[in-house]
C-alpha positions in Angstrom: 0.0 0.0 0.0 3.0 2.3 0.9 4.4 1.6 -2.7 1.2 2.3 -4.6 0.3 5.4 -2.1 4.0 6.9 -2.8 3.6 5.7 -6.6 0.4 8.0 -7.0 2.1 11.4 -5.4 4.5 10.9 -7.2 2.7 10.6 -10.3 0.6 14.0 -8.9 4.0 16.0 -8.7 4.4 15.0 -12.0 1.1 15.9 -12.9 1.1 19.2 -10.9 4.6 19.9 -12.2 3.4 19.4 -15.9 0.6 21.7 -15.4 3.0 24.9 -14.4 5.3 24.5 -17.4 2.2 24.4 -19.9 0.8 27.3 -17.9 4.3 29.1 -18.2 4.3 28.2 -21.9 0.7 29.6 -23.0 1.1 32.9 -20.9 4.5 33.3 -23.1 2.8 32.3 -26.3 0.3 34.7 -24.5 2.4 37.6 -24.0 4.2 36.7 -27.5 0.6 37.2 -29.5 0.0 40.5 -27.5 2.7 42.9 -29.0 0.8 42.8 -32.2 -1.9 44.9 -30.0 0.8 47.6 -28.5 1.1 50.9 -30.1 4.8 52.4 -30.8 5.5 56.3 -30.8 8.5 58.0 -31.1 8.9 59.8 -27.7 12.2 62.3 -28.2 15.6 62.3 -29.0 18.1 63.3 -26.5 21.7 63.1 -25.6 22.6 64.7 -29.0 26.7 65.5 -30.1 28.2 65.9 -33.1 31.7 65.3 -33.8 31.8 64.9 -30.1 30.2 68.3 -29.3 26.8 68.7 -27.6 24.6 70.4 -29.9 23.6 73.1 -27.6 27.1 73.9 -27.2 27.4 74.4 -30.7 24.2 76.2 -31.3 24.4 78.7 -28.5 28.2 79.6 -29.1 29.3 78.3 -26.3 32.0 76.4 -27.5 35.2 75.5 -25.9 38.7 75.1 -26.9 38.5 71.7 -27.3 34.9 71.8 -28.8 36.8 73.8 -31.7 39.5 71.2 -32.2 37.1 68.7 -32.6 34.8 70.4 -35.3 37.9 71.4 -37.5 39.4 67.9 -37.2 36.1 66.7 -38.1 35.3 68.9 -41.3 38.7 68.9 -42.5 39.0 64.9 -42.1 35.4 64.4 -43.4 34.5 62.5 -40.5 31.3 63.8 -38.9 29.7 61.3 -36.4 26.5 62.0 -35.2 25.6 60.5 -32.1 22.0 60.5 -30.2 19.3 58.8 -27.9 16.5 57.9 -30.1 13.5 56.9 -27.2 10.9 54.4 -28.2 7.0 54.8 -26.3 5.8 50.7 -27.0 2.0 51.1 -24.9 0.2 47.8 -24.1 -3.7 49.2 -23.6 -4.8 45.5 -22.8 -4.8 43.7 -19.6 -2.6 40.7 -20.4 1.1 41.7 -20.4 3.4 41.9 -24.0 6.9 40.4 -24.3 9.5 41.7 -26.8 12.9 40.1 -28.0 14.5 42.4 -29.9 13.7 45.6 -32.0 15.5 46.7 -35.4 15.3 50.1 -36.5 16.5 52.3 -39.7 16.9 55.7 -38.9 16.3 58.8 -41.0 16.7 62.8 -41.0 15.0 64.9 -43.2 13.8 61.8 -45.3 17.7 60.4 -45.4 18.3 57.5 -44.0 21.3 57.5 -41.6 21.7 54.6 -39.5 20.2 51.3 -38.4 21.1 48.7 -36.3 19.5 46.5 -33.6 18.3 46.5 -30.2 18.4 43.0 -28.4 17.3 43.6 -25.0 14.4 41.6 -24.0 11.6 43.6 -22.7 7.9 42.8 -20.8 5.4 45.6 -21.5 3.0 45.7 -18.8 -1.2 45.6 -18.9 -2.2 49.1 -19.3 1.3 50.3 -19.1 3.8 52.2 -21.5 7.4 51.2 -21.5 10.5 53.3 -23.2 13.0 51.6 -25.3 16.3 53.5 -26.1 17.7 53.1 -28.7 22.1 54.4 -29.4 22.2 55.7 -32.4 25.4 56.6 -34.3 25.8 58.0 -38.3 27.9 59.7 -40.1 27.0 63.1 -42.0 30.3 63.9 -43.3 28.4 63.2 -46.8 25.8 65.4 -46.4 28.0 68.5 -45.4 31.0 68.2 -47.8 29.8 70.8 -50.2 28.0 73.2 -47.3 30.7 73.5 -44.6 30.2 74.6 -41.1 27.3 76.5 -41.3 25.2 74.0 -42.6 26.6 71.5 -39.9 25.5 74.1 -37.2 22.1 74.8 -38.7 21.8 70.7 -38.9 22.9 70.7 -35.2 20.3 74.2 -34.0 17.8 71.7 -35.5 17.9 69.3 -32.0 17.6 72.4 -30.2 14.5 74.7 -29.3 16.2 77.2 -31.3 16.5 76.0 -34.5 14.2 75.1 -37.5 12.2 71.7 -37.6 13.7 68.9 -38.3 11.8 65.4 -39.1 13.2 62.5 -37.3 12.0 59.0 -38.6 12.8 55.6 -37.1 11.6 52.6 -38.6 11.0 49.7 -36.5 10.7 46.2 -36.6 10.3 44.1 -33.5 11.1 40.7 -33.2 9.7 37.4 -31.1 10.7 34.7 -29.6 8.6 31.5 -30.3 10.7 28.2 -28.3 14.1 28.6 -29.8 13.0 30.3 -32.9 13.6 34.3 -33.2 10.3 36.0 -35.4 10.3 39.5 -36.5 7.2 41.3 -37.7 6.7 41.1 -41.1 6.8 45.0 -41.6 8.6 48.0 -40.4 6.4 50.4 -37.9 7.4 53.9 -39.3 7.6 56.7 -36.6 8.5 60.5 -37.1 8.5 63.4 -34.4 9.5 67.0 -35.3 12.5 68.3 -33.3 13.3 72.2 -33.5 10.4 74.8 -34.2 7.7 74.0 -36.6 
């Protein structure tokens, strides 16, 4: 009897211990089907240098010494590295939570694309919740200011600034999924665009 009684709770464990994992796996299936209900919005950009200069440095004259060196090296090298925090609003407006596995993203400027790359941080959006994704960005715009010089390259930079004109940023994203081993991006880009500047 002590067999056959130790035989059977074992047999529930087992039961019991099948249940959780095929309750952890449809709440991830779950939260896996539930991104496609999120809504993505371009929240700001921040943190913004270039050539290694913060743009309101550059736009309000308040450059130093070293600021200097670094713009003149960078025009007369034609290396002009753009550098930025591009921040991502995903919103889940449903009451079961979202997962995401990784987000790609093109960037463009002015309706020139300038950088893309890949953000591969996992990330759980919660019921009713909105979480930011940053996203590093780095380009170069030595191309786009070859012909213009520096004046351009500070009217490109006033354009970050509430000083300058407007500028339209665009990010394109496309986030992926993990189903069991298997990594499954969306089959389109989301496009999202915020003016920066003055309108």
């Amino acid at each position: 009897m002590k067999k056959i009684s130790i035989a059977i709770v074992m047999a529930g464990c087992i039961l019991l211990s099948s249940c959780d994992v095929l309750t952890q796996v449809a709440n991830q299936f779950a939260s896996v089907a539930n991104l496609s209900n999120c809504q993505f919005d371009l929240k700001n950009v921040s943190n913004v240098s270039v050539a290694g200069v913060n743009v309101k440095n550059l736009t309000q004259g308040k450059l130093s010494a070293t600021d200097v060196v670094k713009l003149v090296a960078a025009y007369q090298t034609k290396k002009v590295p753009l550098a930025m925090d591009v921040n991502v609003d995903i919103t889940n407006p449903t009451t079961t939570q979202a997962a995401m596995t990784a987000l790609d993203w093109i960037l463009a400027i002015d309706g020139t694309d300038l950088a893309n790359g890949v953000n591969n941080r996992s990330y759980t959006i919660k019921p009713s919740a909105t979480t930011t994704v940053p996203l590093g960005v780095n380009a170069e715009l030595a191309d786009l200011f070859s012909q213009k010089g520096l004046d351009a390259l500070k009217n490109f930079a006033s354009s970050f600034t509430n000083e300058g004109v407007s500028s339209k940023v665009g990010i394109r994203v496309k986030p992926s999924i993990s189903v069991g081993t298997t990594q499954v991006p969306f089959p389109n880009y989301i496009k999202l665009e915020k003016k920066t500047g003055k309108s």
